[in-house]
C-alpha positions in Angstrom: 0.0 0.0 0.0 1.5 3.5 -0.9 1.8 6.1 1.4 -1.4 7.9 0.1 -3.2 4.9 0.5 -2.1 4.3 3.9 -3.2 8.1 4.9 -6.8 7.5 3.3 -7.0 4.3 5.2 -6.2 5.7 8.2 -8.4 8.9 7.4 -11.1 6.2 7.1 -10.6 4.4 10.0 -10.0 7.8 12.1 -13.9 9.4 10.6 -15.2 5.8 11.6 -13.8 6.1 14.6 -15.3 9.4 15.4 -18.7 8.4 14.3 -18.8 5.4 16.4 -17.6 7.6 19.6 -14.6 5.3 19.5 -11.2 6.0 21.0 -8.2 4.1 19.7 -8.3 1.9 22.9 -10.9 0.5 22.5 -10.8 -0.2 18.8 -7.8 -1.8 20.0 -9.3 -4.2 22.4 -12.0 -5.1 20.3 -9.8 -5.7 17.0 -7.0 -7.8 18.8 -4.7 -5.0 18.2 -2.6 -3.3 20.6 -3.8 0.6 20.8 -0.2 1.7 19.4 -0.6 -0.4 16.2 -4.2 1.5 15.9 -2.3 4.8 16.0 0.3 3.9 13.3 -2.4 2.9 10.9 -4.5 5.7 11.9 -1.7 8.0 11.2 -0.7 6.5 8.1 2.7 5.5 9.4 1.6 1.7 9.2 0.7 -0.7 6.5 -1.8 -2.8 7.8 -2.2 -6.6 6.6 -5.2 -7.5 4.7 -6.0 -9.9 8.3 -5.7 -6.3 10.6 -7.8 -4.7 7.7 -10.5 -7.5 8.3 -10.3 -7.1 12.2 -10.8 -3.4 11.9 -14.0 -3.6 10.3 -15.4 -6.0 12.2 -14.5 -3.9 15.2 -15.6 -1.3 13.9 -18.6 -2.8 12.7 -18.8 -2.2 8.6 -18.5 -4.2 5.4 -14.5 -4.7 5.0 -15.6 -3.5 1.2 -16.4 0.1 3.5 -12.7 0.6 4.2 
């Protein structure tokens, strides 16, 4: 994933996030993820697997297709 992608990923996962009144924690905890590895891909600074991208929307609670 190119750094572009990664950002609008994160950007994704961050406005989810926010409409869920979800905090990085606790994305963390239900995704199996620790909370730094949320902030990384949130960021942009991480490219996540195609398994974390598949936890993440089920934690988050939206077709994996959404992200």
């Amino acid at each position: 994933m190119k750094n572009r992608n990664r950002q609008r990923f994160g950007a994704l996962v961050a406005k989810t996030m926010r409409q869920k009144n979800m905090n990085a924690r606790q994305l963390a905890e239900l995704a199996g993820l620790t909370e730094s590895a949320v902030w990384r891909i949130v960021r942009g600074n991480r490219h996540p697997s195609l398994t974390t991208a598949l936890l993440l929307a089920r934690a988050l609670e939206i077709e994996t297709g959404a992200l």
